[in-house]
Biopython code that builds the backbone (N, CA, C, O; Angstrom):
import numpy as np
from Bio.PDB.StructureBuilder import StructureBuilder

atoms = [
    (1, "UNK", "N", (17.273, -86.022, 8.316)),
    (1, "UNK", "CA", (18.279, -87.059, 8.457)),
    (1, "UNK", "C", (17.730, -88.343, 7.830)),
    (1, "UNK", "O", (16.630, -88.859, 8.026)),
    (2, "UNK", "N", (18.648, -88.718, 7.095)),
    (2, "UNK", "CA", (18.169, -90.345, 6.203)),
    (2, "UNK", "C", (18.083, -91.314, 7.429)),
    (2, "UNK", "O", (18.542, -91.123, 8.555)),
    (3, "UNK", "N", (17.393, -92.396, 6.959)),
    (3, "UNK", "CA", (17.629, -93.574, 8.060)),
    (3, "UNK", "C", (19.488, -93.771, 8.459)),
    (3, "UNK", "O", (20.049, -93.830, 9.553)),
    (4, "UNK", "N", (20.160, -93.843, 6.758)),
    (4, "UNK", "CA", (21.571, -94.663, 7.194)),
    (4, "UNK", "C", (22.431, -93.516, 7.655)),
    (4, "UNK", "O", (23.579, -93.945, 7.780)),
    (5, "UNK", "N", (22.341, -91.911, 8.037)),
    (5, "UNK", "CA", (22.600, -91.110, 9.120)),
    (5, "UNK", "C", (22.222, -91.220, 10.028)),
    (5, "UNK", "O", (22.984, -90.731, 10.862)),
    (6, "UNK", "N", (21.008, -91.807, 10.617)),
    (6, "UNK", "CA", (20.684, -91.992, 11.841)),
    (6, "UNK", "C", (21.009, -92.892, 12.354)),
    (6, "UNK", "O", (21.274, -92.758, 13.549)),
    (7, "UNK", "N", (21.176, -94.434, 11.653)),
    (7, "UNK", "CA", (22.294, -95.237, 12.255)),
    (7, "UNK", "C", (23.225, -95.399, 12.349)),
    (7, "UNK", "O", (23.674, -96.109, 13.249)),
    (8, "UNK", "N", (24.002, -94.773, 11.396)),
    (8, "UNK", "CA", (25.458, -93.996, 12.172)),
    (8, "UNK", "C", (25.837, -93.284, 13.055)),
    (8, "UNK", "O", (26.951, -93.176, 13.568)),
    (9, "UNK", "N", (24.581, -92.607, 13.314)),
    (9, "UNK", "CA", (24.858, -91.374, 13.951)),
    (9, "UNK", "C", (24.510, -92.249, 15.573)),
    (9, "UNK", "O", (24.895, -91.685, 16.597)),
    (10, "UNK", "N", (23.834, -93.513, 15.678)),
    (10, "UNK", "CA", (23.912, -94.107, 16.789)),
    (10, "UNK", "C", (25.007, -94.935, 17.096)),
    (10, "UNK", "O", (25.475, -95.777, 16.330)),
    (11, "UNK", "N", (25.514, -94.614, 18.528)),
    (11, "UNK", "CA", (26.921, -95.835, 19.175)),
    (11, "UNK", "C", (26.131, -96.601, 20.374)),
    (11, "UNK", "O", (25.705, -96.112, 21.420)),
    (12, "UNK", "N", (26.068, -97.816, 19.959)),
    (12, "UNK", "CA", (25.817, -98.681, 20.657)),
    (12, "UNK", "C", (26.671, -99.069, 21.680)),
    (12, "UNK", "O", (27.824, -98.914, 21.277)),
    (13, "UNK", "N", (26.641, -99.650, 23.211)),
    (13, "UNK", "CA", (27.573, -100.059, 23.961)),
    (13, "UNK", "C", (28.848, -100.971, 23.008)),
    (13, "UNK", "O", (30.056, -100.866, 23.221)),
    (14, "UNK", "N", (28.372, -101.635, 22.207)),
    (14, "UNK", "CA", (29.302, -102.878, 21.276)),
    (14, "UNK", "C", (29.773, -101.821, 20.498)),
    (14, "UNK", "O", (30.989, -101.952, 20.363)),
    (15, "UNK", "N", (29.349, -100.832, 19.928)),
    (15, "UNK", "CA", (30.533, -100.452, 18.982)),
    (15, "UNK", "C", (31.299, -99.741, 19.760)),
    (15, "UNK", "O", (32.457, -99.545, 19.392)),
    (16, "UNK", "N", (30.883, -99.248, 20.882)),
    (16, "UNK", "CA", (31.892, -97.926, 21.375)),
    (16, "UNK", "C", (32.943, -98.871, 22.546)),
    (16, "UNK", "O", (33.730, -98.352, 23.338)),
    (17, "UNK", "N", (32.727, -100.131, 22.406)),
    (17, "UNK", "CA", (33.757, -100.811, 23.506)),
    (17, "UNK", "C", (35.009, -101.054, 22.074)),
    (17, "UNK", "O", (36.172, -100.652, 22.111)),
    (18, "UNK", "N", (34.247, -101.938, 20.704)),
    (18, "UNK", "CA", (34.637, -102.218, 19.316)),
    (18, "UNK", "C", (35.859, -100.778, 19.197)),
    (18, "UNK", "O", (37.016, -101.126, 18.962)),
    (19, "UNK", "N", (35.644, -99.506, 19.329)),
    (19, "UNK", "CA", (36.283, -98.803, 18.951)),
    (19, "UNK", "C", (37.413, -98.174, 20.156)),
    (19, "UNK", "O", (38.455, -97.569, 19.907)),
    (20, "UNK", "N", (36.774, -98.570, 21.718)),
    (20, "UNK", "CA", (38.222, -98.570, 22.181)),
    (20, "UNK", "C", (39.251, -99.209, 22.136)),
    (20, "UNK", "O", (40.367, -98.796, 22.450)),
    (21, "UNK", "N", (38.748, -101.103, 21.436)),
    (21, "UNK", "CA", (39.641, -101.897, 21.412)),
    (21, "UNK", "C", (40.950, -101.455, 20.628)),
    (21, "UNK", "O", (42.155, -101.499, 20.875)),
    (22, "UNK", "N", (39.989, -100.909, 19.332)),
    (22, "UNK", "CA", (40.342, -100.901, 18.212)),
    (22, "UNK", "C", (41.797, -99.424, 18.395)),
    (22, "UNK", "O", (42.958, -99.445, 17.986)),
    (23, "UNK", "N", (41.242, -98.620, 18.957)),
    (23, "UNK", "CA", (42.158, -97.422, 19.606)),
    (23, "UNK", "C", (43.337, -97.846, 20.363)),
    (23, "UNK", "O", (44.508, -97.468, 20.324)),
    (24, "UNK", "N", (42.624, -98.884, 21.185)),
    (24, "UNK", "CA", (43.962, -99.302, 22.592)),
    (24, "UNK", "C", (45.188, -99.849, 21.187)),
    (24, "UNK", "O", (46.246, -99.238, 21.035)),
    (25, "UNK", "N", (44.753, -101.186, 20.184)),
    (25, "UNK", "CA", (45.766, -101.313, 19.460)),
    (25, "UNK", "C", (46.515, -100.436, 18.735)),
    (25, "UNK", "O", (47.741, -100.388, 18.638)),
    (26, "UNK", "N", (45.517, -99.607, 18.131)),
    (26, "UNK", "CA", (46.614, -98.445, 17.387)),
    (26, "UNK", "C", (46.518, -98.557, 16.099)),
    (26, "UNK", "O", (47.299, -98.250, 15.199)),
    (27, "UNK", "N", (45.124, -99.192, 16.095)),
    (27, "UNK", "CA", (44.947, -99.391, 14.706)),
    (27, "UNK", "C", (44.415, -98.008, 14.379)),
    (27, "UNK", "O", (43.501, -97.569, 15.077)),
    (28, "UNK", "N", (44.992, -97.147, 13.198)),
    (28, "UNK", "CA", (44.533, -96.064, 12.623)),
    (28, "UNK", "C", (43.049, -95.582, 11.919)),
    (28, "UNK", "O", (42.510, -96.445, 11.226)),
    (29, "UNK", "N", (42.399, -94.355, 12.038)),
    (29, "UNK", "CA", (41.562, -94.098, 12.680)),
    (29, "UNK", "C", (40.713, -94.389, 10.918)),
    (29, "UNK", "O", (39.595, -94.902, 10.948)),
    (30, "UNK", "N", (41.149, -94.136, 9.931)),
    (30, "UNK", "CA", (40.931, -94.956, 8.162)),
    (30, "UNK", "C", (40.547, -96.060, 8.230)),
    (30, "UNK", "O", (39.519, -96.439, 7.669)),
    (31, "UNK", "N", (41.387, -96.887, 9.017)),
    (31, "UNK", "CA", (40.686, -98.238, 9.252)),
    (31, "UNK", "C", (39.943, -98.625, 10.031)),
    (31, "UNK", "O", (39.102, -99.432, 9.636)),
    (32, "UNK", "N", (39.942, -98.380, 10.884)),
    (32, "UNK", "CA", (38.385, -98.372, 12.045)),
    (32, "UNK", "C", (37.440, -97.690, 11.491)),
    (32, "UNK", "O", (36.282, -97.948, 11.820)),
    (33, "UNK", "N", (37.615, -97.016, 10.854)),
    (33, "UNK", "CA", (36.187, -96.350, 9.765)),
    (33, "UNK", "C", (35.619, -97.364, 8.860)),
    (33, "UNK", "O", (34.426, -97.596, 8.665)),
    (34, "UNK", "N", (36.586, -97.901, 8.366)),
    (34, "UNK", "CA", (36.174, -98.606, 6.813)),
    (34, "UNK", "C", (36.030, -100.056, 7.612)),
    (34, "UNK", "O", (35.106, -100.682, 7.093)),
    (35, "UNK", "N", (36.695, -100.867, 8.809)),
    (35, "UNK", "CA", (36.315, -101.882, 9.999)),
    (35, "UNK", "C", (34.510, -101.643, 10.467)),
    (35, "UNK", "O", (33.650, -102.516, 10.357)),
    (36, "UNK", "N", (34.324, -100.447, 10.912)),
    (36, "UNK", "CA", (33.109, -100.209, 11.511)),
    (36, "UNK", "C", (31.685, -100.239, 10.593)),
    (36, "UNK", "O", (30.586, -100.719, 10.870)),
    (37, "UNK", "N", (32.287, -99.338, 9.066)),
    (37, "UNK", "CA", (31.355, -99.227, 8.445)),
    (37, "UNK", "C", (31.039, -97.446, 8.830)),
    (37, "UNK", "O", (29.897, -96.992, 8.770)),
    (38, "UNK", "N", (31.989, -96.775, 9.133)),
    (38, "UNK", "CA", (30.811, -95.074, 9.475)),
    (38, "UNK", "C", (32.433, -94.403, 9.159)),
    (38, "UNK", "O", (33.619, -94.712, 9.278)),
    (39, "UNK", "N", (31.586, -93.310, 8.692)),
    (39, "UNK", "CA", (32.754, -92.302, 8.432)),
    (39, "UNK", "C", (33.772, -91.884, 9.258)),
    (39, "UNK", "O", (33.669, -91.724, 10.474)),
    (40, "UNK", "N", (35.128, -91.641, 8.334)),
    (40, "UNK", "CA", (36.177, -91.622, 9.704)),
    (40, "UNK", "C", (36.065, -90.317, 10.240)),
    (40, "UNK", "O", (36.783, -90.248, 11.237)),
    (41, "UNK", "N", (35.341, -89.005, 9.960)),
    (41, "UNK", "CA", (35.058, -88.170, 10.588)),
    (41, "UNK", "C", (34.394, -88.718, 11.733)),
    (41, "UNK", "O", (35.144, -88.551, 12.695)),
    (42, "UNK", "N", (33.250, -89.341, 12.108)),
    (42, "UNK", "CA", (32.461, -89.723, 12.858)),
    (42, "UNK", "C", (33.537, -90.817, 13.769)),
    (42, "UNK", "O", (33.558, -90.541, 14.969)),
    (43, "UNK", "N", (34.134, -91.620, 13.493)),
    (43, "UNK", "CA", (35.031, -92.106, 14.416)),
    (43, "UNK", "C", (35.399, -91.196, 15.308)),
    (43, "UNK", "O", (34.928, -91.150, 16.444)),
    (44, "UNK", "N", (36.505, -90.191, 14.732)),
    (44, "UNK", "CA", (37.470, -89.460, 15.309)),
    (44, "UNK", "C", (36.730, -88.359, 16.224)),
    (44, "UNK", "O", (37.226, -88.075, 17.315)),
    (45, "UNK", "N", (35.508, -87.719, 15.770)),
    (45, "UNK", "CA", (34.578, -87.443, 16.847)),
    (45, "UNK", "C", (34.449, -88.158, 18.199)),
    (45, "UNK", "O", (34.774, -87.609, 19.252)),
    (46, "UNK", "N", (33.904, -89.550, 18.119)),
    (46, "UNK", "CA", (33.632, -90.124, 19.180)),
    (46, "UNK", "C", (34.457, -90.728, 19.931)),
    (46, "UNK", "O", (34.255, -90.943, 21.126)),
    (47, "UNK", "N", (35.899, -91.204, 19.034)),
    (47, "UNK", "CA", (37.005, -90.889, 20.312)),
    (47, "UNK", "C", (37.464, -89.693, 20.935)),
    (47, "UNK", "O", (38.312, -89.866, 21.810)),
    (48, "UNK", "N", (37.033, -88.264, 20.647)),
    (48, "UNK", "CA", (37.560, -87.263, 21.172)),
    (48, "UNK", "C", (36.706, -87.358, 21.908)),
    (48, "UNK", "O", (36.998, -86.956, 23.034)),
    (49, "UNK", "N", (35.394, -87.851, 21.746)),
    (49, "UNK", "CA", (34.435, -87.928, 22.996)),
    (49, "UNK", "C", (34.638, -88.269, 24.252)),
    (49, "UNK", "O", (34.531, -87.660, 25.317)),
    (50, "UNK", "N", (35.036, -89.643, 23.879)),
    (50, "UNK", "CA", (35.608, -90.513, 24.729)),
    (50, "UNK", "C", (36.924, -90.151, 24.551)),
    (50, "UNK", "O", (37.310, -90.931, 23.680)),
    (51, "UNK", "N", (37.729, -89.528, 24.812)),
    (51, "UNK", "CA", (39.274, -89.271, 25.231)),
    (51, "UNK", "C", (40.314, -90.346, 24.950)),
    (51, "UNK", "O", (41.218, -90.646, 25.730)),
    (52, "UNK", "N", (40.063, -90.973, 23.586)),
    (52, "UNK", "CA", (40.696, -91.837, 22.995)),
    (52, "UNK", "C", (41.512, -91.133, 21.982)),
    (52, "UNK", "O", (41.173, -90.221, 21.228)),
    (53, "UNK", "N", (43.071, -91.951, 22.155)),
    (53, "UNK", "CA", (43.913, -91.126, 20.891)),
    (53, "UNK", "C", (43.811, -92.311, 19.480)),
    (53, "UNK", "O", (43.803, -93.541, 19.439)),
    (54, "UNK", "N", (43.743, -91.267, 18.451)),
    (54, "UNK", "CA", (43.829, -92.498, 17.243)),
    (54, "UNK", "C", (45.326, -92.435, 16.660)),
    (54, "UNK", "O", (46.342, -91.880, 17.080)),
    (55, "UNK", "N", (45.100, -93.109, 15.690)),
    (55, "UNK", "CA", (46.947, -93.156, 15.338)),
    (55, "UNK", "C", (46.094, -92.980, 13.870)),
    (55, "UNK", "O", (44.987, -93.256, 13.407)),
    (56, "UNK", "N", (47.562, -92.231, 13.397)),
    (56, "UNK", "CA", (47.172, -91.788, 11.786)),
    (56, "UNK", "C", (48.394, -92.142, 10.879)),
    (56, "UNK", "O", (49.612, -92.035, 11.024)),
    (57, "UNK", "N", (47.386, -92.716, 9.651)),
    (57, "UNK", "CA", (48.150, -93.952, 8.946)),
    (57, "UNK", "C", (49.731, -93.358, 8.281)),
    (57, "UNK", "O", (49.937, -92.563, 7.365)),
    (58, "UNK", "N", (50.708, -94.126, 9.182)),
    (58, "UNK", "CA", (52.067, -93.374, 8.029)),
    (58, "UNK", "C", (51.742, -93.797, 6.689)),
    (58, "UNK", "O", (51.160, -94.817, 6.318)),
    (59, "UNK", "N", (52.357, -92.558, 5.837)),
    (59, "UNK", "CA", (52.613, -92.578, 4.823)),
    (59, "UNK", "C", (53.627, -93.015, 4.112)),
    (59, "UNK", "O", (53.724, -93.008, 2.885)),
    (60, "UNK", "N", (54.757, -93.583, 5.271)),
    (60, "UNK", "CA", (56.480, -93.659, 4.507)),
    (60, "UNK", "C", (56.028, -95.109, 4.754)),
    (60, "UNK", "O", (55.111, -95.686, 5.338)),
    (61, "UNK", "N", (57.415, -95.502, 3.822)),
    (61, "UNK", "CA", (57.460, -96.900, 3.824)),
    (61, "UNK", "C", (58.792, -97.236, 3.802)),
    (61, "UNK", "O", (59.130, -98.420, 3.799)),
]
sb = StructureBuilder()
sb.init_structure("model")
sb.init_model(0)
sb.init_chain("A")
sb.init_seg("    ")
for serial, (resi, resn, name, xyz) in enumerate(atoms, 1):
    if name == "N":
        sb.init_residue(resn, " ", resi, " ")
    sb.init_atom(name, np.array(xyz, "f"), 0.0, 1.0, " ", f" {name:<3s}", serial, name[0])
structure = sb.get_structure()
């Protein structure tokens, strides 16, 4: 594992409160990735962790 996998791969109390906020609004789970800085795979992991729903970005306009 590289260093910048291993600090991704760590959730700090601040990011994992950062990403329920970010969930409670409904901000979609693309942008809390590219907000956080860590892959949106790795988001969507750690809200299933935590039993958080994400919202996924419409496409219509």
């Amino acid at each position: 594992m590289t260093i910048k996998q291993d600090l991704e791969a760590t959730w700090t109390i601040e990011a994992i409160d950062r990403l329920r906020e970010l969930a409670v609004e409904h901000v979609p789970a693309e942008l809390i990735a590219t907000a956080m800085h860590r892959p949106e795979e790795q988001i969507r992991q750690k809200a299933a962790e935590l039993g958080l729903s994400l919202e996924i970005e419409s496409t219509t306009h």
